[in-house]
N, CA, C and O atoms as CSV, one atom per row, in Angstrom:
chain,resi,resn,atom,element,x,y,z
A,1,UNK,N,N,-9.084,-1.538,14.499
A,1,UNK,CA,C,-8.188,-0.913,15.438
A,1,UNK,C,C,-8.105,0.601,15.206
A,1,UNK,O,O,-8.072,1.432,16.114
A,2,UNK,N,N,-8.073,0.907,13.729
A,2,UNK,CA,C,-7.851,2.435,13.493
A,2,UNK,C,C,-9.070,3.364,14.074
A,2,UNK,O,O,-8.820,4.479,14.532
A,3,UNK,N,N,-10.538,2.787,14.026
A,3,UNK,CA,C,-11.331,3.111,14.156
A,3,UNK,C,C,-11.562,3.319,16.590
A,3,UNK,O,O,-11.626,4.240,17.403
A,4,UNK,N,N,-11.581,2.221,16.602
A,4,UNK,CA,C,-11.233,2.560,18.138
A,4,UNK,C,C,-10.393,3.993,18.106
A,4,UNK,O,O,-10.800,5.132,18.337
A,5,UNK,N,N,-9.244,3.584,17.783
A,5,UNK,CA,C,-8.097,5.147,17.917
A,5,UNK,C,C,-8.469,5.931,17.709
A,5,UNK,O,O,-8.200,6.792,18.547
A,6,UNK,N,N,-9.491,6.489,16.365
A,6,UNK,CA,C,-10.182,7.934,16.107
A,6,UNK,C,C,-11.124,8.172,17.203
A,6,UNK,O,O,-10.889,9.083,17.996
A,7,UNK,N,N,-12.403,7.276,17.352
A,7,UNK,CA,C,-12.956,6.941,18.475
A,7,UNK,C,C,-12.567,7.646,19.678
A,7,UNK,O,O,-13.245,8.493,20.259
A,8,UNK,N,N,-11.302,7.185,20.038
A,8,UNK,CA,C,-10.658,7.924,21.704
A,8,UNK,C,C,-10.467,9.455,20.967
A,8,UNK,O,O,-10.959,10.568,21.153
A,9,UNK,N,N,-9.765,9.044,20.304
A,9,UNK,CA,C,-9.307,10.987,20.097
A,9,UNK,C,C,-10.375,11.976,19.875
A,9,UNK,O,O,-10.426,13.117,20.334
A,10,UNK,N,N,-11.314,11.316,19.021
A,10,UNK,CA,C,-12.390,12.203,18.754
A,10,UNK,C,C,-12.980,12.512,20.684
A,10,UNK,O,O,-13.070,13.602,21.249
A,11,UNK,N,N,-13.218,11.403,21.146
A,11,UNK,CA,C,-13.870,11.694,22.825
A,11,UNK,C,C,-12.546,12.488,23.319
A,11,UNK,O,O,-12.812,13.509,23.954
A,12,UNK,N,N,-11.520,12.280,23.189
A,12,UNK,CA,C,-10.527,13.220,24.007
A,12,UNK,C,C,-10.930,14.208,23.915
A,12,UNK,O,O,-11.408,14.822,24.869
A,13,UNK,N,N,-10.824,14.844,22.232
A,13,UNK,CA,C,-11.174,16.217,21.882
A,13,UNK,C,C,-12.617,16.930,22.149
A,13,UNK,O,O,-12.753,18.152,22.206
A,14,UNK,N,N,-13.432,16.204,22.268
A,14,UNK,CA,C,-15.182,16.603,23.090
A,14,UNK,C,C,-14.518,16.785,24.384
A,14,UNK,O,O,-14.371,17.981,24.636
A,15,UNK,N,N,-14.087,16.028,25.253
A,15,UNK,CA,C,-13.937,16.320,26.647
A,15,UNK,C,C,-12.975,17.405,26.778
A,15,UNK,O,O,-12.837,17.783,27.941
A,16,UNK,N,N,-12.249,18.029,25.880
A,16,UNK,CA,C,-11.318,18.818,26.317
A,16,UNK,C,C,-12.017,20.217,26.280
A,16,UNK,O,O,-12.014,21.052,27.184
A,17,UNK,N,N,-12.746,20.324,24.791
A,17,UNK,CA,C,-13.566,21.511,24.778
A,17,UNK,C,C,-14.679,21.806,25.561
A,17,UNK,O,O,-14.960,22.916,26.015
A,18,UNK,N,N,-15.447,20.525,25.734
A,18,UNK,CA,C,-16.666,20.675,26.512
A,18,UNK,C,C,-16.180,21.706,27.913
A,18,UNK,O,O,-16.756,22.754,28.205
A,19,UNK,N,N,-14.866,21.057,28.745
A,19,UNK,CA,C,-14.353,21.368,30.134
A,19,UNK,C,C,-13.564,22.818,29.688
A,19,UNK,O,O,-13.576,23.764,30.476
A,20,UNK,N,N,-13.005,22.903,28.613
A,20,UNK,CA,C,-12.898,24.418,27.830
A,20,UNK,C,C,-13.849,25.736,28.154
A,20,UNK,O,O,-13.625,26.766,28.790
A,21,UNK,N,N,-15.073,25.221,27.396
A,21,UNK,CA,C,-16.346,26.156,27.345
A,21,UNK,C,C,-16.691,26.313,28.488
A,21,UNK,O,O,-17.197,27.394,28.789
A,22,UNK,N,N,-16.499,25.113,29.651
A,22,UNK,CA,C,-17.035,25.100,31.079
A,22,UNK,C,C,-16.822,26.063,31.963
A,22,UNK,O,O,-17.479,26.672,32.808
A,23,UNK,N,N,-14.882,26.033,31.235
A,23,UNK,CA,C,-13.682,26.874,32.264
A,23,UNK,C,C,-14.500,28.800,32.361
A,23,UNK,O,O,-14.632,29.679,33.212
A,24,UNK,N,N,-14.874,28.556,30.747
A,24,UNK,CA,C,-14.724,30.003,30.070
A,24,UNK,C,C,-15.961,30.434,31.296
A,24,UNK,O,O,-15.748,31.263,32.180
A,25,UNK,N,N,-17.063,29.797,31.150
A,25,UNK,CA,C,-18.578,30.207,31.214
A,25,UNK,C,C,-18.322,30.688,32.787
A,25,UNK,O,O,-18.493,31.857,33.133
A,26,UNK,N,N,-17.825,29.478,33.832
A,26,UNK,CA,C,-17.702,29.813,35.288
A,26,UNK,C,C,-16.795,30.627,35.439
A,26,UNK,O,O,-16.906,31.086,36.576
A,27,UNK,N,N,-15.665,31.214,34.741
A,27,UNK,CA,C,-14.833,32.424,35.036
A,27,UNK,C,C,-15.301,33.781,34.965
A,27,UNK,O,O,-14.924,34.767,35.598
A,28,UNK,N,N,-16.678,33.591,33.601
A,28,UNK,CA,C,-17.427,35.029,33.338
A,28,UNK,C,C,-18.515,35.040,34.153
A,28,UNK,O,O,-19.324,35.963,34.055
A,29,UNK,N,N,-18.729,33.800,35.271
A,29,UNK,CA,C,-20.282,34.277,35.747
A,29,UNK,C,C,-19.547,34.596,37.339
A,29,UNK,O,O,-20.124,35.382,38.091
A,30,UNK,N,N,-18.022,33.807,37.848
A,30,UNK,CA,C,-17.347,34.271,39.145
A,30,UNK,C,C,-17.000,36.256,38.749
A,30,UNK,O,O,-16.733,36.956,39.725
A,31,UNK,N,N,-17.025,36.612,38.003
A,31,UNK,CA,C,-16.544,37.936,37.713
A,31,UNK,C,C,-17.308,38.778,37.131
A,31,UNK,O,O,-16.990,39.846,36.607
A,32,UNK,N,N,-18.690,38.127,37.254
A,32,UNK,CA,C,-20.007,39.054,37.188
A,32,UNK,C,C,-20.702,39.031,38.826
A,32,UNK,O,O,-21.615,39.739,39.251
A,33,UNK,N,N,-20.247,38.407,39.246
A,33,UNK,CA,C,-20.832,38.272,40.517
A,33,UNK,C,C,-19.881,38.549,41.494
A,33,UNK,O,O,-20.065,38.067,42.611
A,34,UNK,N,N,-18.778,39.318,41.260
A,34,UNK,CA,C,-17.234,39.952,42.207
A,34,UNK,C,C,-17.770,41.471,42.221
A,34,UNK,O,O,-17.656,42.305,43.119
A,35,UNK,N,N,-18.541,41.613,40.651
A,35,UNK,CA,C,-18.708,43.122,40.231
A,35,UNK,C,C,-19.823,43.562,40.859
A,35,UNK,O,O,-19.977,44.736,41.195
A,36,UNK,N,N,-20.806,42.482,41.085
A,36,UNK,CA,C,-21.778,43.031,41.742
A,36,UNK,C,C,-21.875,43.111,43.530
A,36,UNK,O,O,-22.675,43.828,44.132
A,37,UNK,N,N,-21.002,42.324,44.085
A,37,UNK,CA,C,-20.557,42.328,45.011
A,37,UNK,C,C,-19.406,43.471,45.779
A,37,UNK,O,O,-19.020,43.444,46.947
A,38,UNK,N,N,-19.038,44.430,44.713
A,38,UNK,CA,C,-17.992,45.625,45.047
A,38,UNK,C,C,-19.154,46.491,45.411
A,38,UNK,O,O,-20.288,46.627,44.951
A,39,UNK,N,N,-18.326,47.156,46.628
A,39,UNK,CA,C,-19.271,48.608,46.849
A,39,UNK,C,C,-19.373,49.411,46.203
A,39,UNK,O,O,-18.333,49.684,45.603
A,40,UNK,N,N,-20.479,50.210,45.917
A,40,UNK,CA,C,-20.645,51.093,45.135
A,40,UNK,C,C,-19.444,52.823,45.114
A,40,UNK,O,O,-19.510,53.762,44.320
A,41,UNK,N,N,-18.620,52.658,46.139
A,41,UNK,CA,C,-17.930,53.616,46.553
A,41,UNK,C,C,-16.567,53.209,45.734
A,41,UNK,O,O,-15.607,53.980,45.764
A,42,UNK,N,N,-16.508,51.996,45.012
A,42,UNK,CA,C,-15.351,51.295,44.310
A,42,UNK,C,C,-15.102,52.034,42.966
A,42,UNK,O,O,-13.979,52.256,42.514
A,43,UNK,N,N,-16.293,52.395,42.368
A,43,UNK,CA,C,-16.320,52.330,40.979
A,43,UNK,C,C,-14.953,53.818,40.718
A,43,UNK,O,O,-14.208,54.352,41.539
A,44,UNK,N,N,-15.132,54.047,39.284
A,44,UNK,CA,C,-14.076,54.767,39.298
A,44,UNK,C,C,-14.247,55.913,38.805
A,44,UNK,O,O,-13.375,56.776,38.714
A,45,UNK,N,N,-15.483,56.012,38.421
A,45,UNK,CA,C,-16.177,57.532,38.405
A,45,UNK,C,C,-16.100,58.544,39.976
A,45,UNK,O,O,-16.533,58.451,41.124
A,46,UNK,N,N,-15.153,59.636,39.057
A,46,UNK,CA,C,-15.418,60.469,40.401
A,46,UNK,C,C,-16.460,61.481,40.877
A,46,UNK,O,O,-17.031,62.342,40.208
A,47,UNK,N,N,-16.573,61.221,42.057
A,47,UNK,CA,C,-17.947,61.965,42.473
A,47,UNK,C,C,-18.172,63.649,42.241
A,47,UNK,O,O,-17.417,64.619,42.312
A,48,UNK,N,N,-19.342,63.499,41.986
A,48,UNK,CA,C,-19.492,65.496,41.282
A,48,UNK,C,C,-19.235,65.855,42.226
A,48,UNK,O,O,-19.189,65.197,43.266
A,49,UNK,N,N,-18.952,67.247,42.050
A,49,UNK,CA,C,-18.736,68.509,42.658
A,49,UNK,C,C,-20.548,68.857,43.566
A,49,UNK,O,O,-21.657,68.961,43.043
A,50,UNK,N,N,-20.127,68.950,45.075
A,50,UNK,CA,C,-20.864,69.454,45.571
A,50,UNK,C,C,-21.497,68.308,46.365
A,50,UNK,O,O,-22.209,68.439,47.360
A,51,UNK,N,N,-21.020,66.816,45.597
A,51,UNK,CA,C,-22.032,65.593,46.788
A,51,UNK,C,C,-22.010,65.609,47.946
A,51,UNK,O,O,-21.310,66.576,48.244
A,52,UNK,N,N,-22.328,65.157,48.767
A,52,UNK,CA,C,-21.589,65.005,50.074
A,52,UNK,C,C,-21.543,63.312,50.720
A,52,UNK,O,O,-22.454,62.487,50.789
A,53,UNK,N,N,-20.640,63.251,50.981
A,53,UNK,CA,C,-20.235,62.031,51.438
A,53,UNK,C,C,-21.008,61.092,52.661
A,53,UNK,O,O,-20.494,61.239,53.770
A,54,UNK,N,N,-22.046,60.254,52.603
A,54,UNK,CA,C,-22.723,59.597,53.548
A,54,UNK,C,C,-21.462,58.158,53.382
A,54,UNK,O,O,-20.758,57.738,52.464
A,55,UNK,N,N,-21.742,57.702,55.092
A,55,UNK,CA,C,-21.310,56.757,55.392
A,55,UNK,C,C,-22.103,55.203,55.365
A,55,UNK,O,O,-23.159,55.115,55.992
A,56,UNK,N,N,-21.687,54.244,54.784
A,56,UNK,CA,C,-22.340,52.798,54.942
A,56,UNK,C,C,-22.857,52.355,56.456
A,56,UNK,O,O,-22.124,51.891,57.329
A,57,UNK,N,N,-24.181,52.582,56.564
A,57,UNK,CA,C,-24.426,51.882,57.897
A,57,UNK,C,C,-24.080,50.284,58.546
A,57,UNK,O,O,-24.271,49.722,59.624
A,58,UNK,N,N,-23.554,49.978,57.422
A,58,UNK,CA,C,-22.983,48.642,57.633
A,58,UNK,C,C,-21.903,48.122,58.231
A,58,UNK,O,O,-21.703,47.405,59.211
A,59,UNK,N,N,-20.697,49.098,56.717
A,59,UNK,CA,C,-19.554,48.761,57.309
A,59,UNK,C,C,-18.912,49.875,56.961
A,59,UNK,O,O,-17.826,49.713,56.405
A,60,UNK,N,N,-19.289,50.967,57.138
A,60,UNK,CA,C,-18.473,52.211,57.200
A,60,UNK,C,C,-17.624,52.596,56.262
A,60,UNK,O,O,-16.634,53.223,56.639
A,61,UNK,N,N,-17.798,52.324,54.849
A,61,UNK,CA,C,-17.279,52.555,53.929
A,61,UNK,C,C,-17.972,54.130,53.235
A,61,UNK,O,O,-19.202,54.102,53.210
A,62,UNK,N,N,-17.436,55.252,52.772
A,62,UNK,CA,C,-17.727,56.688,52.673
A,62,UNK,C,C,-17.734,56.560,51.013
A,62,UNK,O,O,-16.805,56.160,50.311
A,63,UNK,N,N,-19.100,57.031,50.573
A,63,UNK,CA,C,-19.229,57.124,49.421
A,63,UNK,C,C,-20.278,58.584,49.279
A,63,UNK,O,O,-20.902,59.205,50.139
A,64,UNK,N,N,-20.121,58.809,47.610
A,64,UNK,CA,C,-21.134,60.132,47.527
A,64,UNK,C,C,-22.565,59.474,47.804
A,64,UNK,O,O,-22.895,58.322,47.524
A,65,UNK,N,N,-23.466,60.622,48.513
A,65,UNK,CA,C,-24.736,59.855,48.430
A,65,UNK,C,C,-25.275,59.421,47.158
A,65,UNK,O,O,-25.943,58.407,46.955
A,66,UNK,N,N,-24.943,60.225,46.397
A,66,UNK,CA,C,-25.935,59.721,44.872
A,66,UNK,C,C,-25.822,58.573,44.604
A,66,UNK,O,O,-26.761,58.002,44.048
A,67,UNK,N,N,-24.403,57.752,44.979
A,67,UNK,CA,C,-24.583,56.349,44.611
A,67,UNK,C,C,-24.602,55.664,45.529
A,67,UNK,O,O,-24.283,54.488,45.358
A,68,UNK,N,N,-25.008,56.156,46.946
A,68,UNK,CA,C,-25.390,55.214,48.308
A,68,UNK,C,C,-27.033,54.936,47.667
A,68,UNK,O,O,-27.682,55.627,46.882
A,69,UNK,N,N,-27.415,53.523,48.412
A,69,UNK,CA,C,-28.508,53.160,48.476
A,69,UNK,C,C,-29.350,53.669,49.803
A,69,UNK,O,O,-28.720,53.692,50.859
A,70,UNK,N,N,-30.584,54.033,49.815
A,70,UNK,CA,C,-30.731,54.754,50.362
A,70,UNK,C,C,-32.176,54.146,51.009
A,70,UNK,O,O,-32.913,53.573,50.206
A,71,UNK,N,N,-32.623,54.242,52.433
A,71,UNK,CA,C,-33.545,53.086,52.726
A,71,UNK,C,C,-33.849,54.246,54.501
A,71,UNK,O,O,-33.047,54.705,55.314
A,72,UNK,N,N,-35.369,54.303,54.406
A,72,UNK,CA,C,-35.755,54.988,55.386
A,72,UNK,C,C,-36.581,54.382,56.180
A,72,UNK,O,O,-37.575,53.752,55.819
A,73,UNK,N,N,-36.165,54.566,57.410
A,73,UNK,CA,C,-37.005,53.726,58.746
A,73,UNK,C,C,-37.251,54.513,59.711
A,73,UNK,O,O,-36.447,55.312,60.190
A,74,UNK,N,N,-38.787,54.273,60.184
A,74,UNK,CA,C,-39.559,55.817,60.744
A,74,UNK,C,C,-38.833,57.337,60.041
A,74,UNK,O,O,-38.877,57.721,58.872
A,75,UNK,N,N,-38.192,57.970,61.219
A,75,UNK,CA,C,-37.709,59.374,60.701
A,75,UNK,C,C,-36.386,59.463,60.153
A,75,UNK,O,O,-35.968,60.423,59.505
A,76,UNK,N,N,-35.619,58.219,60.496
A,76,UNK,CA,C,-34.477,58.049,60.122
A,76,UNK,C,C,-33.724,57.533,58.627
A,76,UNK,O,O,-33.809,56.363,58.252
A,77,UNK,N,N,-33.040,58.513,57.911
A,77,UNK,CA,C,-32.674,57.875,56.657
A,77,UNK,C,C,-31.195,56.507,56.886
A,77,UNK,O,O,-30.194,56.733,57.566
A,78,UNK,N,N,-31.368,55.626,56.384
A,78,UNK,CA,C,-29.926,54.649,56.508
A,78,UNK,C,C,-29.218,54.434,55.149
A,78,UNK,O,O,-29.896,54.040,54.200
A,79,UNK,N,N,-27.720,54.699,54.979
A,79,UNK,CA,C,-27.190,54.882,53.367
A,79,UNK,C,C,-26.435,53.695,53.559
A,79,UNK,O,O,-25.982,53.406,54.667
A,80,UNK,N,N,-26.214,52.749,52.208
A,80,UNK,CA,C,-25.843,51.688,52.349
A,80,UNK,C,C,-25.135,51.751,50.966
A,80,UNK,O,O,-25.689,52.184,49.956
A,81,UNK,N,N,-23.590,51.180,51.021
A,81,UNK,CA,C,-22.663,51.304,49.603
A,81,UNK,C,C,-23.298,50.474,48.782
A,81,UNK,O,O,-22.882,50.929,47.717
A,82,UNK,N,N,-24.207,49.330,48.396
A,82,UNK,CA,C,-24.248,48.179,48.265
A,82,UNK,C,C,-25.484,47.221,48.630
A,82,UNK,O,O,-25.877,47.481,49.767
A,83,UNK,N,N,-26.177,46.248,48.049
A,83,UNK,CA,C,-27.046,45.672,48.016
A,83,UNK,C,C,-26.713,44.561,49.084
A,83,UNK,O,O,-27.600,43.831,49.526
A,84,UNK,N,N,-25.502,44.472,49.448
A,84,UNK,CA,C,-24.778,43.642,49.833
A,84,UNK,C,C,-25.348,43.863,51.205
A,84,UNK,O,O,-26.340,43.374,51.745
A,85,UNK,N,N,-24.436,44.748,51.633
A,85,UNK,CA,C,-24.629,45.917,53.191
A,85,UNK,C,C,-25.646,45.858,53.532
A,85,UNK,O,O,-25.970,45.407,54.631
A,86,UNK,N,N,-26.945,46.595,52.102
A,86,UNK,CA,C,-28.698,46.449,52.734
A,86,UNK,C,C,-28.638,45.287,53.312
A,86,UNK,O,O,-28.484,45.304,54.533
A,87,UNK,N,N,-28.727,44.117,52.700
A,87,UNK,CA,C,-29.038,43.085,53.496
A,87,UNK,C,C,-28.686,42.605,54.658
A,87,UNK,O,O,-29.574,42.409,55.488
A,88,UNK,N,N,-27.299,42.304,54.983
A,88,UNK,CA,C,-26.492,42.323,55.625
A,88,UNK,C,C,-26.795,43.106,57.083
A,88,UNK,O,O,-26.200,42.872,58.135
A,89,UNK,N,N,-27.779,44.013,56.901
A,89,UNK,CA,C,-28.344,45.039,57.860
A,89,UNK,C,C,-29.859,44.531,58.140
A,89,UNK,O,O,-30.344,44.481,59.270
A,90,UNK,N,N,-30.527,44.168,56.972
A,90,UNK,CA,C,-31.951,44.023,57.227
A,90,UNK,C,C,-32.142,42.622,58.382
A,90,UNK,O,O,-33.263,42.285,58.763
């Protein structure tokens, strides 16, 4: 009988950590993938002196060009906050 009882507890305690480590792993990969999903106009570095501000052909979000993505079709340049936007456009 004692042995059953350790038995459960020991499986309680695997299932609790296993769904533990689970919690941890999918909270750090939802919040690596929020970060890469923010526009680049988010971050919190402020833009140098002298950039000038291009607009997201996407969704109109105003960032310095240096950290717009930047994508040219025939003569026309298109600035995009985000990997997101590029696509989203292509």
């Amino acid at each position: 009988m004692i042995k059953y009882l350790i038995g459960l507890l020991v499986s309680i305690l695997a299932v609790a950590f296993i769904r533990a480590v689970t919690n941890m792993l999918m909270k750090g990969a939802k919040e690596a993938l929020q970060q890469d999903a923010q526009p680049a106009a988010s971050s919190n570095q402020p833009p140098e002196s002298g950039t000038r501000l291009r607009k997201c052909n996407t969704c109109g979000t105003f960032a310095p060009e240096t950290r717009m993505l930047r994508r040219s079709i025939r003569e026309a340049e298109m600035f995009f906050c985000s990997k997101e936007c590029e696509k989203k456009d292509a």
